[in-house]
N, CA, C and O of each residue as an XYZ file, in Angstrom:
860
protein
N      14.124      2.564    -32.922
C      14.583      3.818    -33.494
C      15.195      3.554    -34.861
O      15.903      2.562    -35.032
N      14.966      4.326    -35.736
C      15.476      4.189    -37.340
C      16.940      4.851    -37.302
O      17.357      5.887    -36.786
N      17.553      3.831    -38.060
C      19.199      4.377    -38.293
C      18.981      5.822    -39.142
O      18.232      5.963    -40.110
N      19.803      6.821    -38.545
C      19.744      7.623    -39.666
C      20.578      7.905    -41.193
O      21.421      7.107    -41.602
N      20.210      9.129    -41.931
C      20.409      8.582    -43.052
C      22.038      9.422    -42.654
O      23.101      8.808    -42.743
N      21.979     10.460    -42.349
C      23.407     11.262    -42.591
C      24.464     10.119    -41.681
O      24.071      9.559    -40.657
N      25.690      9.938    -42.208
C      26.702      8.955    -41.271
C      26.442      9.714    -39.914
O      26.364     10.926    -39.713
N      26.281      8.202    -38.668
C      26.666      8.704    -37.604
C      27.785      9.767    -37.009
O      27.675     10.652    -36.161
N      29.033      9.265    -37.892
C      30.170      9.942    -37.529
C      30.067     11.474    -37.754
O      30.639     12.307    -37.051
N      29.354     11.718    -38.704
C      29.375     13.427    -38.819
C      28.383     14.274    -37.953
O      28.234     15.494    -37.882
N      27.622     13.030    -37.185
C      26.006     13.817    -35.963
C      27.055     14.271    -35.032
O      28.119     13.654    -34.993
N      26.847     15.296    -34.279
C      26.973     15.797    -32.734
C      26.830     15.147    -31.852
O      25.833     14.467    -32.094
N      27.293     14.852    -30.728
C      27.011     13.624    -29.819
C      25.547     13.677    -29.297
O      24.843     12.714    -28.996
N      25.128     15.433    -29.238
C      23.865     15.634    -28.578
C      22.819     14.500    -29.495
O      21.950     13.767    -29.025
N      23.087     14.595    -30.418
C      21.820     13.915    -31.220
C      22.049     12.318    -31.887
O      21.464     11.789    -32.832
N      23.198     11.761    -30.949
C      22.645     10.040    -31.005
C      22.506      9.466    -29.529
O      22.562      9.991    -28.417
N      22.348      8.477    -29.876
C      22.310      7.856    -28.669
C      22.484      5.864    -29.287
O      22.317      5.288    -30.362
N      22.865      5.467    -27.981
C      23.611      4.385    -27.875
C      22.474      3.143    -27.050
O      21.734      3.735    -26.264
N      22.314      2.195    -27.072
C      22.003      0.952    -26.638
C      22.716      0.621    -25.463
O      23.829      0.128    -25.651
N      22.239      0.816    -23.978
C      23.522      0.403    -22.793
C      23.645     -1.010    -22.874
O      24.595     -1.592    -22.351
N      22.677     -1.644    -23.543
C      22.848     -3.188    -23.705
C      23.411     -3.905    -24.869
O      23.724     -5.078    -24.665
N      23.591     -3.438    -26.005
C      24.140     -4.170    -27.015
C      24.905     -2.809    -27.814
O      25.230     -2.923    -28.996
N      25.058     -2.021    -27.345
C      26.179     -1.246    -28.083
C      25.888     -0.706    -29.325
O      26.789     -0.231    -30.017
N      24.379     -0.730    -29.797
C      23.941     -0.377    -30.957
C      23.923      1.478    -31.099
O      23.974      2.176    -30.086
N      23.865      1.904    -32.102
C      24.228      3.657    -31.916
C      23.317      4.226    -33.054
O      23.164      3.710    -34.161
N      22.918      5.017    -32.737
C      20.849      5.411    -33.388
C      20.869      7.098    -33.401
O      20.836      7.760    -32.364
N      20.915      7.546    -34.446
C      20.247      8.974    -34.661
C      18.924      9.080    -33.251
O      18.079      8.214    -33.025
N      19.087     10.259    -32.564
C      18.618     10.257    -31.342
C      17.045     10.949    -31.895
O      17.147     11.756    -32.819
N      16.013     10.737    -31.510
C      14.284     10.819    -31.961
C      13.731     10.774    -30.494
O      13.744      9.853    -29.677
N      13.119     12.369    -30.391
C      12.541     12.125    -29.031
C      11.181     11.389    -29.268
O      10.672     12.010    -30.201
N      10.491     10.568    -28.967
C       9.288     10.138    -28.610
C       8.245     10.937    -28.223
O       8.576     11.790    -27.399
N       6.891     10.940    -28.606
C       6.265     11.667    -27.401
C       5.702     11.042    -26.360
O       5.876      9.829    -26.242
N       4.968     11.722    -25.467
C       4.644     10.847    -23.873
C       3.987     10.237    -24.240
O       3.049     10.480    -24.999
N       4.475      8.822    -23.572
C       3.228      7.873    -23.630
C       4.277      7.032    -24.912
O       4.526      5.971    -24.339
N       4.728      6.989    -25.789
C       5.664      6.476    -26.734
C       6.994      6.236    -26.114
O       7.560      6.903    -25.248
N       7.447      4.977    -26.822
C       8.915      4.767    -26.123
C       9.815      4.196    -27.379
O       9.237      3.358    -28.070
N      11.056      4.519    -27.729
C      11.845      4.139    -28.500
C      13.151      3.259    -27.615
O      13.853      3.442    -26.620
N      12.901      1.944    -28.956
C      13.385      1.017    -28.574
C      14.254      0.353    -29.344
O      13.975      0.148    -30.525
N      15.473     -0.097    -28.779
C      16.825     -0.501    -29.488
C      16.076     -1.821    -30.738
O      15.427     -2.836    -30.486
N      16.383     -1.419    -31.660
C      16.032     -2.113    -33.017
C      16.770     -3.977    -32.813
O      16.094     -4.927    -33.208
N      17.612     -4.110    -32.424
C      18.783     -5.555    -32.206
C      17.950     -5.903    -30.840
O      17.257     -6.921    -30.829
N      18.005     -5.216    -29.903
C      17.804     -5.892    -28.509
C      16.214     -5.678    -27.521
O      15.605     -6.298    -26.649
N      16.082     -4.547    -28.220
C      14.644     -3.779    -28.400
C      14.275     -3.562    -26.980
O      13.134     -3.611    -26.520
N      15.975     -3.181    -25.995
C      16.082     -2.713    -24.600
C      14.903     -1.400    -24.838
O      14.612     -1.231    -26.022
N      14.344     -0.650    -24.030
C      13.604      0.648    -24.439
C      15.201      1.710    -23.669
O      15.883      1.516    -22.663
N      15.237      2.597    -24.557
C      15.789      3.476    -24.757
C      15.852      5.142    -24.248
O      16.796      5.756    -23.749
N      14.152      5.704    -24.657
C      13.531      6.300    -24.166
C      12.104      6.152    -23.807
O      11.369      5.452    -24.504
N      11.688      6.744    -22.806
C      10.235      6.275    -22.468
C       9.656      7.487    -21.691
O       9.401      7.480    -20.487
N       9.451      8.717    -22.698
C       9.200      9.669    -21.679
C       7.783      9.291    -21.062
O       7.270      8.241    -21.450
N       7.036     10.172    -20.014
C       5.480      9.620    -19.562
C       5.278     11.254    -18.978
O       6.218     12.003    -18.712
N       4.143     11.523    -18.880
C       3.414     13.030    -18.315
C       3.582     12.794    -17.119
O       3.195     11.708    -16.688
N       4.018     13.457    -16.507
C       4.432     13.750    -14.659
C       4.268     12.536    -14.501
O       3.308     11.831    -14.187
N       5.641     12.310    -14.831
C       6.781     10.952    -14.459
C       7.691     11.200    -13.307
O       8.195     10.408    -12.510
N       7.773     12.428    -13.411
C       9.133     12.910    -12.309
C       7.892     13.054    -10.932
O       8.266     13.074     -9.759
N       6.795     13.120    -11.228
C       6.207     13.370     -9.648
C       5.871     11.885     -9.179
O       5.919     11.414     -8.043
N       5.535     11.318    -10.318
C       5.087      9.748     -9.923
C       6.101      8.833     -9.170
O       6.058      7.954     -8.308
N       7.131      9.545    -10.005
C       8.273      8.539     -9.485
C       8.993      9.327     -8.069
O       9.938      8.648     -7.667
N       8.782     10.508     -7.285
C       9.045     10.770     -6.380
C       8.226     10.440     -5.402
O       8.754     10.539     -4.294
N       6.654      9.929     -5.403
C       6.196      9.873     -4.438
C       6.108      7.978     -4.312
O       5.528      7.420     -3.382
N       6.801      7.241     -5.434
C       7.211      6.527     -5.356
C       8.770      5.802     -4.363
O       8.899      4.819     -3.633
N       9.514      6.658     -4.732
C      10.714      6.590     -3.968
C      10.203      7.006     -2.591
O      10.408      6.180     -1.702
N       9.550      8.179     -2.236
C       8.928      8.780     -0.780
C       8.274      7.232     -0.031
O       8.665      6.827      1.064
N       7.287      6.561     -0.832
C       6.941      5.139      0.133
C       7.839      4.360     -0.065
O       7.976      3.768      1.005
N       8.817      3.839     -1.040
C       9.739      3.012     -1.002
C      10.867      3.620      0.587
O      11.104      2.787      1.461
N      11.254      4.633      0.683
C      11.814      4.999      1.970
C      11.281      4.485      3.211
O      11.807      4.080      4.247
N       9.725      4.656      2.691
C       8.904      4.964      4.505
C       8.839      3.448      4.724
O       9.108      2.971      5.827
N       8.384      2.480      3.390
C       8.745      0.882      3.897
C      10.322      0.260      4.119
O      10.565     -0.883      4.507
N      11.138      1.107      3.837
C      12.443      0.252      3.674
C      12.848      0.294      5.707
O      13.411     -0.588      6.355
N      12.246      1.773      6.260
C      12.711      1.979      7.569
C      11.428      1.268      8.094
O      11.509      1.004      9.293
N      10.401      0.938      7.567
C       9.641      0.250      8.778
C      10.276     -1.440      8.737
O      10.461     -2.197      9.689
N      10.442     -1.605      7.706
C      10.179     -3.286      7.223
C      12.011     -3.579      7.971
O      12.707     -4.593      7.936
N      12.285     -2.201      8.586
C      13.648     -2.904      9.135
C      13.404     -3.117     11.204
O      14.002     -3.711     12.101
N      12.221     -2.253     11.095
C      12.151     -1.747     12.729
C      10.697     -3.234     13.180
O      10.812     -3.943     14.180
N      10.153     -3.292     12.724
C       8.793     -3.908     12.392
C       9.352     -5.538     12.554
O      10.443     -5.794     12.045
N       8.529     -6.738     13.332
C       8.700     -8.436     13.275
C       8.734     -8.302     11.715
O       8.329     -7.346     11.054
N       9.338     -9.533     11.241
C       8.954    -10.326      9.958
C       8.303    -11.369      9.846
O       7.449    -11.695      9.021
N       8.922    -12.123     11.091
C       8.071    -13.403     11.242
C       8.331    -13.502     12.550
O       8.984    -12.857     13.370
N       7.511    -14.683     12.551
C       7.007    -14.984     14.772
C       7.370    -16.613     14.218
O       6.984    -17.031     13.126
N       8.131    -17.373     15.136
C       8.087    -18.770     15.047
C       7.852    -19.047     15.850
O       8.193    -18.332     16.792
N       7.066    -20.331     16.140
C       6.743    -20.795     16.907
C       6.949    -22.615     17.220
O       6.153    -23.437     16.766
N       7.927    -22.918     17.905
C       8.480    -24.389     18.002
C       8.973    -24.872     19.095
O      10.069    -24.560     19.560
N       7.853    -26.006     19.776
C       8.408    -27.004     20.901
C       8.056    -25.814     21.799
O       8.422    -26.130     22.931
N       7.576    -24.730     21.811
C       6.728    -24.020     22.570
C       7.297    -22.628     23.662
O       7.116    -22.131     24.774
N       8.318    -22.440     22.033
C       8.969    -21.466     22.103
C       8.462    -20.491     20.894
O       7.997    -20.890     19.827
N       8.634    -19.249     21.251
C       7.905    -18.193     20.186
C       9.280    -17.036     20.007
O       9.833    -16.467     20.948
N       9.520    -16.934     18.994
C      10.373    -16.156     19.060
C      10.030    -14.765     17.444
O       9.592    -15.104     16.345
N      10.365    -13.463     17.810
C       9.949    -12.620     16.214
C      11.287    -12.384     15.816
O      12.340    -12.588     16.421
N      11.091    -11.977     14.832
C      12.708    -11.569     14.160
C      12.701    -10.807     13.013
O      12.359    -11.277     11.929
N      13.152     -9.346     13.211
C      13.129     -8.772     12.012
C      13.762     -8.862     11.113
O      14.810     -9.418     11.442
N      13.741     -8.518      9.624
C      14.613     -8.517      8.745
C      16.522     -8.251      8.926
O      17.537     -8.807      8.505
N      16.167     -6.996      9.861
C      17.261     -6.160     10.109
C      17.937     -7.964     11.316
O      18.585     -8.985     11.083
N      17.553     -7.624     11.972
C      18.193     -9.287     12.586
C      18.838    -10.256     12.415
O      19.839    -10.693     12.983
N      17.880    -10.812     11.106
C      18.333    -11.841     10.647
C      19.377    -11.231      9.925
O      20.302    -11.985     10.227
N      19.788    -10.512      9.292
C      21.169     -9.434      8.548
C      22.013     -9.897      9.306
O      22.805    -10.821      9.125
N      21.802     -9.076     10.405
C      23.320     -8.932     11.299
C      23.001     -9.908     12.250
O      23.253     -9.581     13.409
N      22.454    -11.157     12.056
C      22.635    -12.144     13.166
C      24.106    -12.719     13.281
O      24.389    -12.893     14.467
N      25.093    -13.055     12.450
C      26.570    -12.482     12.903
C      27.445    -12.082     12.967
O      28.639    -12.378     12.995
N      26.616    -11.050     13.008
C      27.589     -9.356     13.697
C      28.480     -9.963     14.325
O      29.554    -10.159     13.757
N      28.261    -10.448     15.741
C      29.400    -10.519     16.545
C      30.350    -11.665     16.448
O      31.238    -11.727     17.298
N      30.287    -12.475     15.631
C      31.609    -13.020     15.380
C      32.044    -13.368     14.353
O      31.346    -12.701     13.589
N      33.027    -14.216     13.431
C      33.608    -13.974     12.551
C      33.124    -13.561     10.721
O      33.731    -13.198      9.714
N      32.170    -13.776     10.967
C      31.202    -14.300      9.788
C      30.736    -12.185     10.112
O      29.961    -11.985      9.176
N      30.785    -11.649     10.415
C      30.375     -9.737     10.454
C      30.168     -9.002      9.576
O      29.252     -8.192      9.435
N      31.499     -9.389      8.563
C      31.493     -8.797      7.264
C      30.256     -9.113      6.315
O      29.416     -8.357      5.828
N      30.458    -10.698      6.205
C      29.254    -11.236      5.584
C      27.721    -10.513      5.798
O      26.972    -10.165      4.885
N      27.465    -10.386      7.269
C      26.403    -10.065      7.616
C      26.229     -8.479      7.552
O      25.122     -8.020      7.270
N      26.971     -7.902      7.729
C      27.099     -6.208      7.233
C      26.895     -6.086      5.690
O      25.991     -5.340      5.314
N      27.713     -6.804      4.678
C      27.043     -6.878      3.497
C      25.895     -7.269      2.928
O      25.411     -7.003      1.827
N      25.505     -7.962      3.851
C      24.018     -9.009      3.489
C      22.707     -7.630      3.840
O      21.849     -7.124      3.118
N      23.109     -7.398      5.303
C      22.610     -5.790      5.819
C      22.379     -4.359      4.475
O      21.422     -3.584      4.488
N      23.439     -4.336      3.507
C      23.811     -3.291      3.112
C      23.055     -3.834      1.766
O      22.773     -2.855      1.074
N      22.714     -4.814      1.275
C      22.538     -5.489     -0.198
C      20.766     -5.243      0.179
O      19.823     -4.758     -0.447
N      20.902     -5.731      1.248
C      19.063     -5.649      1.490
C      18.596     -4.340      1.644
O      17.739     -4.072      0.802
N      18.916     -3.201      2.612
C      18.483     -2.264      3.192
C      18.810     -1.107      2.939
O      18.010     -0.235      2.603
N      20.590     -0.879      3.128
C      21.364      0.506      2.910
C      21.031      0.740      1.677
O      20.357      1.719      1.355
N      21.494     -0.184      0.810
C      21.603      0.183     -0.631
C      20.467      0.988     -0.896
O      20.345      2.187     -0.645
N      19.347     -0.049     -1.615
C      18.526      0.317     -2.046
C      17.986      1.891     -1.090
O      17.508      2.738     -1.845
N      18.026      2.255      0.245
C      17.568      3.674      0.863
C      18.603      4.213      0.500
O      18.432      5.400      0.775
N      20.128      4.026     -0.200
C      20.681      4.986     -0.050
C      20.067      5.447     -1.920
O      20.079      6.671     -2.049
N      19.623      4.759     -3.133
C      19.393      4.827     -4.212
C      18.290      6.190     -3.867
O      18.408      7.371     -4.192
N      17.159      5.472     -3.053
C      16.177      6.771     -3.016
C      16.652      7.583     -3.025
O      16.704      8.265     -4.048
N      17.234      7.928     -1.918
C      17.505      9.244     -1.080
C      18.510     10.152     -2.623
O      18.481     11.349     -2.909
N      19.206      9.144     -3.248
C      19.582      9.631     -4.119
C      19.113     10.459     -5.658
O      19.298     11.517     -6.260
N      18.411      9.191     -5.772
C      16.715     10.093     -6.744
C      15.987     11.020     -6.032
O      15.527     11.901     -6.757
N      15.718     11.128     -4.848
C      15.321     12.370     -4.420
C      15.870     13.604     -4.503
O      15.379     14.733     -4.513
N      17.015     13.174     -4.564
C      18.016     14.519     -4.615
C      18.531     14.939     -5.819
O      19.483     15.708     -5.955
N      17.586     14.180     -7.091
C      18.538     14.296     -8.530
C      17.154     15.028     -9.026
O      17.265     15.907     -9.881
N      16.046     14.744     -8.592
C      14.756     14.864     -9.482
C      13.507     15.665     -8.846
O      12.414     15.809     -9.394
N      13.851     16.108     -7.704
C      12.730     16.648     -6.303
C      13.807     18.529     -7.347
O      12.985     19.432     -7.504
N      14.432     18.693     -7.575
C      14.653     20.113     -8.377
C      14.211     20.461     -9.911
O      13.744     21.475    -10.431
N      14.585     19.100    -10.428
C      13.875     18.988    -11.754
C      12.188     18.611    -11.713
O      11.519     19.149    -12.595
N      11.829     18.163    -11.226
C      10.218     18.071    -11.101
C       9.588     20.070    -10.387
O       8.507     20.658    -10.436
N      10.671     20.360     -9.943
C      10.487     21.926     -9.424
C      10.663     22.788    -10.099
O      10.579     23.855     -9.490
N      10.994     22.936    -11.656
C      11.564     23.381    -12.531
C      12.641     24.092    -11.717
O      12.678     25.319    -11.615
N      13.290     23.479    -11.289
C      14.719     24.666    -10.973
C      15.898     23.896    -11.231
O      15.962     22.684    -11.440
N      16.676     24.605    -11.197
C      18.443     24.344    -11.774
C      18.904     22.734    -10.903
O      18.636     22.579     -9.712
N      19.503     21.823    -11.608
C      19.811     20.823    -10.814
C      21.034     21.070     -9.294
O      21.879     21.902     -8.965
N      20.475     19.813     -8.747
C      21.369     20.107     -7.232
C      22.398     19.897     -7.504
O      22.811     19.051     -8.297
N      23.055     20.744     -6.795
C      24.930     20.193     -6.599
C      25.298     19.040     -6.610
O      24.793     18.268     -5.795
N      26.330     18.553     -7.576
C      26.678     17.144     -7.646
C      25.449     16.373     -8.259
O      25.627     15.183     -8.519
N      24.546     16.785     -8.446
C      23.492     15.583     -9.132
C      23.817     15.290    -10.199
O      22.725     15.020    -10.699
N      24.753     15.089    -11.177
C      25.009     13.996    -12.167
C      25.580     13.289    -11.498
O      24.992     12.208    -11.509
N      26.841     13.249    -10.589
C      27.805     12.253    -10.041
C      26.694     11.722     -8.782
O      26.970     10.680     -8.188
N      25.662     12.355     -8.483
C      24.518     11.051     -7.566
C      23.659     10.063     -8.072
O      23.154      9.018     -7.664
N      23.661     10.987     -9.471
C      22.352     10.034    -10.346
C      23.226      8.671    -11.008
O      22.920      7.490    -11.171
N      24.507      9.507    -11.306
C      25.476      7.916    -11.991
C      26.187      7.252    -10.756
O      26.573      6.167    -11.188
N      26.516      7.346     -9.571
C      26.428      6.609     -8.352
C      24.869      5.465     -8.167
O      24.742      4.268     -7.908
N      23.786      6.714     -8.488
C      22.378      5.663     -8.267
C      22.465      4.244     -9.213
O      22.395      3.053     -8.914
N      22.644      4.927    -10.433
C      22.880      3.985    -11.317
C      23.944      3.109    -11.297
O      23.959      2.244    -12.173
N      24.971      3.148    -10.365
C      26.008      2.239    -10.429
C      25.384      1.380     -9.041
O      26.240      0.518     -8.842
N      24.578      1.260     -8.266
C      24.726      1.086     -7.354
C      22.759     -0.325     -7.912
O      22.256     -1.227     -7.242
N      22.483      0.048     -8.846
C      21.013     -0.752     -9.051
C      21.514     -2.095     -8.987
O      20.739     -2.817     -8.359
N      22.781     -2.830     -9.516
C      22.615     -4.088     -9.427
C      23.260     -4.891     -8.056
O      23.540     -6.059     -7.785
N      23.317     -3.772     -7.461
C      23.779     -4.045     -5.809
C      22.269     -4.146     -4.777
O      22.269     -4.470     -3.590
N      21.297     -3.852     -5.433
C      20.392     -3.568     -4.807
C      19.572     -4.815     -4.671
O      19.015     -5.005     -5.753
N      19.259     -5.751     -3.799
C      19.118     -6.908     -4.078
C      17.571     -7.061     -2.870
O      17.324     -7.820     -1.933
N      17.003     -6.194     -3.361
C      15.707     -6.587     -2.394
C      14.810     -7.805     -3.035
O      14.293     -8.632     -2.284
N      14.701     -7.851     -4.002
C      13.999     -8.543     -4.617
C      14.160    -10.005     -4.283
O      13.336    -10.815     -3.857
N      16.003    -10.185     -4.722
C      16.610    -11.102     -3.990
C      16.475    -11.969     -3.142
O      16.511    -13.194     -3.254
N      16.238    -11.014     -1.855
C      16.248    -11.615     -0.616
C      14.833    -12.159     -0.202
O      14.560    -12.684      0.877
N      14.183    -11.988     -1.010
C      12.483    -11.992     -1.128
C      12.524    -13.254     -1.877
O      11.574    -13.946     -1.514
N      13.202    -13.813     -2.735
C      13.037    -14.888     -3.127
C      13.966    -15.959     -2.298
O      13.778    -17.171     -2.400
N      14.594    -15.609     -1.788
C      15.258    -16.416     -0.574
C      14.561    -16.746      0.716
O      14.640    -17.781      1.378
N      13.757    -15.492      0.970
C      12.825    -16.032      2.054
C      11.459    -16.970      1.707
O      11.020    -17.809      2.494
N      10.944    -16.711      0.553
C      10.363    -17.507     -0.071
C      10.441    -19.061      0.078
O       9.563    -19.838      0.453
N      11.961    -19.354     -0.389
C      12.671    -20.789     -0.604
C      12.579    -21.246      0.569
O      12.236    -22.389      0.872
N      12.986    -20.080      1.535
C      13.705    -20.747      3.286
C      11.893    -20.961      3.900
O      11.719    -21.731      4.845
N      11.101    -20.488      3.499
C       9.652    -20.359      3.950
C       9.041    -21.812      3.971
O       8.370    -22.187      4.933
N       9.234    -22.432      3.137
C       8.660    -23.815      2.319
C       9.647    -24.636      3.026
O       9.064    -25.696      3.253
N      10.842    -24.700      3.493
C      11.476    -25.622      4.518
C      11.057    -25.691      5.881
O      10.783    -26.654      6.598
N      11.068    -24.030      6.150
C      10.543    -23.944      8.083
C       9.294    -24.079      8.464
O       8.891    -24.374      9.590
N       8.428    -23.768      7.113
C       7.061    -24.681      7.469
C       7.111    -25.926      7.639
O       5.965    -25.983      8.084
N       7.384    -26.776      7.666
C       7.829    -28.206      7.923
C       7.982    -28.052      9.296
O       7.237    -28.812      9.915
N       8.521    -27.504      9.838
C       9.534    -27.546     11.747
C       8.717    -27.091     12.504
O       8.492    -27.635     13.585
N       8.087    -25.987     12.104
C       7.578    -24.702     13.125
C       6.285    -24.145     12.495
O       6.083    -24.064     11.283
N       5.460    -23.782     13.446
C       4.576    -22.508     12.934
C       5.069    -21.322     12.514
O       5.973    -20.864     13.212
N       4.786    -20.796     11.723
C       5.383    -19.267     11.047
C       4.474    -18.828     10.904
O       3.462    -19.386     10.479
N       4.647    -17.237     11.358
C       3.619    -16.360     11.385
C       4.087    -15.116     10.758
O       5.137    -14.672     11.221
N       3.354    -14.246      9.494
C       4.067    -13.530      9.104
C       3.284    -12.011      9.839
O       2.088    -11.743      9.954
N       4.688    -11.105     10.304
C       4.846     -9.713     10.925
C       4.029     -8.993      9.949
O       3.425     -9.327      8.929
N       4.269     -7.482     10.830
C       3.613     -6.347      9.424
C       4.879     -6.112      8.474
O       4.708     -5.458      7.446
N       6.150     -6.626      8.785
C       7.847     -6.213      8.030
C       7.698     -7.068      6.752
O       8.303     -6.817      5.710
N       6.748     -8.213      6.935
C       6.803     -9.015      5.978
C       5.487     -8.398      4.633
O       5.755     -8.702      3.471
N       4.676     -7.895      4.791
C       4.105     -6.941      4.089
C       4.059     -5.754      3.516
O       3.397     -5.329      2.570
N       5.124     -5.103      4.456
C       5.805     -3.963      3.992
C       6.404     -4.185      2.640
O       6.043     -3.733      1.554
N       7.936     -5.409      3.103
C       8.800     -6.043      2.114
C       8.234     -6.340      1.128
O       8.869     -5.828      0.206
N       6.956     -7.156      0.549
C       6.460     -7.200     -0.118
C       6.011     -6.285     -1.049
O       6.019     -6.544     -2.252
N       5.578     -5.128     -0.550
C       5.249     -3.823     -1.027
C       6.460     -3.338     -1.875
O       6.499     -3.034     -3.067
N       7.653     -3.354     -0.724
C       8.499     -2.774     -1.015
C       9.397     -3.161     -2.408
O      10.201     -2.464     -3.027
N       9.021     -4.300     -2.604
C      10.036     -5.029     -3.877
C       9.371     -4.342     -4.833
O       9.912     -3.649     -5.694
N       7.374     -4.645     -4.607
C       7.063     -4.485     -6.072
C       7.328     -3.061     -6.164
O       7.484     -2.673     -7.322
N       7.429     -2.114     -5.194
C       7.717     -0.276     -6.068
C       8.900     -0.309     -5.763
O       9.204      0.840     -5.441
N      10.054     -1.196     -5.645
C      11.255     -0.958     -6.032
C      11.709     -1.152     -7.633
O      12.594     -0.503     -8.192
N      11.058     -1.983     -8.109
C      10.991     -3.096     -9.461
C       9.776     -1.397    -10.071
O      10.020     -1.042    -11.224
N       9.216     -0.973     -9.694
C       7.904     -0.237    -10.210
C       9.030      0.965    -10.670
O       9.264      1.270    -11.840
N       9.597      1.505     -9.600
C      10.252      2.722     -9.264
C      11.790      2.507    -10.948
O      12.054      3.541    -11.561
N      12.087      1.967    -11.122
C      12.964      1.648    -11.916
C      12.502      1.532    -13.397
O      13.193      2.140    -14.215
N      11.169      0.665    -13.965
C      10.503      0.445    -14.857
C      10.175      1.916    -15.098
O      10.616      2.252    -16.197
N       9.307      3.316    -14.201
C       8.988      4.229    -14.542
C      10.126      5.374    -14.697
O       9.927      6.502    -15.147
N      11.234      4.905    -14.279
C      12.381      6.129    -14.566
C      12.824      5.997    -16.005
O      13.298      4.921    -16.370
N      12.712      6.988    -16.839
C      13.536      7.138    -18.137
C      14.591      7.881    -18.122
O      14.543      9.098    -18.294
N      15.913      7.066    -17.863
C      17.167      7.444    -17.270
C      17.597      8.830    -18.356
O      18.226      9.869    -18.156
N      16.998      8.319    -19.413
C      17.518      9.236    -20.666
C      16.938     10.852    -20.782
O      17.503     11.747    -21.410
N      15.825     10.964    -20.109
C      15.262     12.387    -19.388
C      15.489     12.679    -18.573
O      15.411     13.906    -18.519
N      15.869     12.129    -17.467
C      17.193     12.389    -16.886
C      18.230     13.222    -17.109
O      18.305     14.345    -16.610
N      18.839     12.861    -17.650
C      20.589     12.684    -18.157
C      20.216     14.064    -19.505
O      21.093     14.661    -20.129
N      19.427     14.176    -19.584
C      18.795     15.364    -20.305
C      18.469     16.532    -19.487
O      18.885     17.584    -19.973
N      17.811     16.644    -18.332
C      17.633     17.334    -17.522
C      18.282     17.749    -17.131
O      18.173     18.971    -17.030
N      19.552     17.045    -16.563
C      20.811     17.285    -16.123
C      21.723     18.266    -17.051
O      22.230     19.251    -16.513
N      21.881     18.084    -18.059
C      22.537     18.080    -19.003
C      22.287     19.949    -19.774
O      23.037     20.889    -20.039
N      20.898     19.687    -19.864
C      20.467     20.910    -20.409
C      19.474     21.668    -19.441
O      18.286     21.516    -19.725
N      19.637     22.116    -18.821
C      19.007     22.293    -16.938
C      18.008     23.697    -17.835
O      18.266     24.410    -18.805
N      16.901     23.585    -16.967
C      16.154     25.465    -17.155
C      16.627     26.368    -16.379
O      16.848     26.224    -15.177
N      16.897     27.837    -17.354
C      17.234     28.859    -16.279
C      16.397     28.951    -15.429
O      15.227     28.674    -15.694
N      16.827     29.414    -14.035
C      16.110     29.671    -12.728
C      15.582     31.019    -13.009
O      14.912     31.609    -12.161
């Protein structure tokens, strides 16, 4: 985005905008679809509008939901050692200890993998399923959409996907491993979690919100 020429200090707030990554501050230039403006220092993208973005990205969040509840109900893996077979879902291995001192740990480990990220959807569903409807935003949807957004680097699916990865390449060594349908889901599920984020332009958003259509 080009600095503009009139001093920042005398623009309206409506018409700059700021860098969430390096603090840089830019005469505000909408883009058109398909174009994205990008911080000049850090060249974070800024805006990125796209043509029915808001539907793409809801029926995005809609399968990110439907895998987050299977890939918790669903085996992940089947082991098999010394001629014992045992499956174990994601959700399992979480709260494997629940019941004694170590709970907390495992309730957070639970909440970093699973809650979070379903509670983010459920939250974009409820910020953008009115604005993709042309109608007036939902109650409280700025304070859900900046909750969603406070809540992305808690969201650690990806994470745990590279942890099972690591732990994968050791227990092959011990045991047969067999991967579930939870473990394909998960897979799914990272890449349109990582997908679902890349296609949101927080800044049409926060626009939507902001300057809503009469009903």
């Amino acid at each position: 985005m080009d600095h503009p020429d009139t001093p920042l200090a005398e623009l309206p707030l409506d018409e700059i905008i700021v860098c969430p990554q390096c603090d840089a501050v830019y005469r505000l230039q909408r883009p058109a679809d398909g174009e994205r403006a990008a911080c000049e220092r850090c060249h974070t993208a800024l805006i990125t509008p796209r043509d029915n973005a808001g539907l793409q990205i809801i029926a995005v969040a809609v399968a990110v939901m439907v895998l987050i509840i299977g890939a918790s109900v669903f085996p992940f893996l089947t082991i098999d050692a010394a001629g014992n077979r045992n499956a174990v879902s994601v959700l399992d291995a979480a709260l494997a200890f629940a019941g004694g001192p170590m709970i907390l740990l495992s309730l957070a480990t639970a909440a970093l993998i699973f809650f979070i990220p379903l509670l983010r959807v459920l939250l974009t569903l409820y910020v953008l399923v009115p604005i993709v409807l042309d109608r007036p935003p939902a109650r409280h949807a700025v304070a859900a959409f900046s909750l969603s957004e406070e809540l992305r680097p808690w969201s650690m699916a990806e994470v745990f996907a590279i942890g099972c990865a690591v732990a994968l390449v050791k227990v092959a060594d011990l045991a047969d491993v067999g991967f579930g349908p939870a473990f394909y889901m998960f897979g799914a599920l990272v890449v349109l979690v990582i997908a679902q984020d890349r296609f949101l332009c927080k800044w049409s958003v926060w626009n939507s919100l902001e300057h809503p259509k009469k009903s």
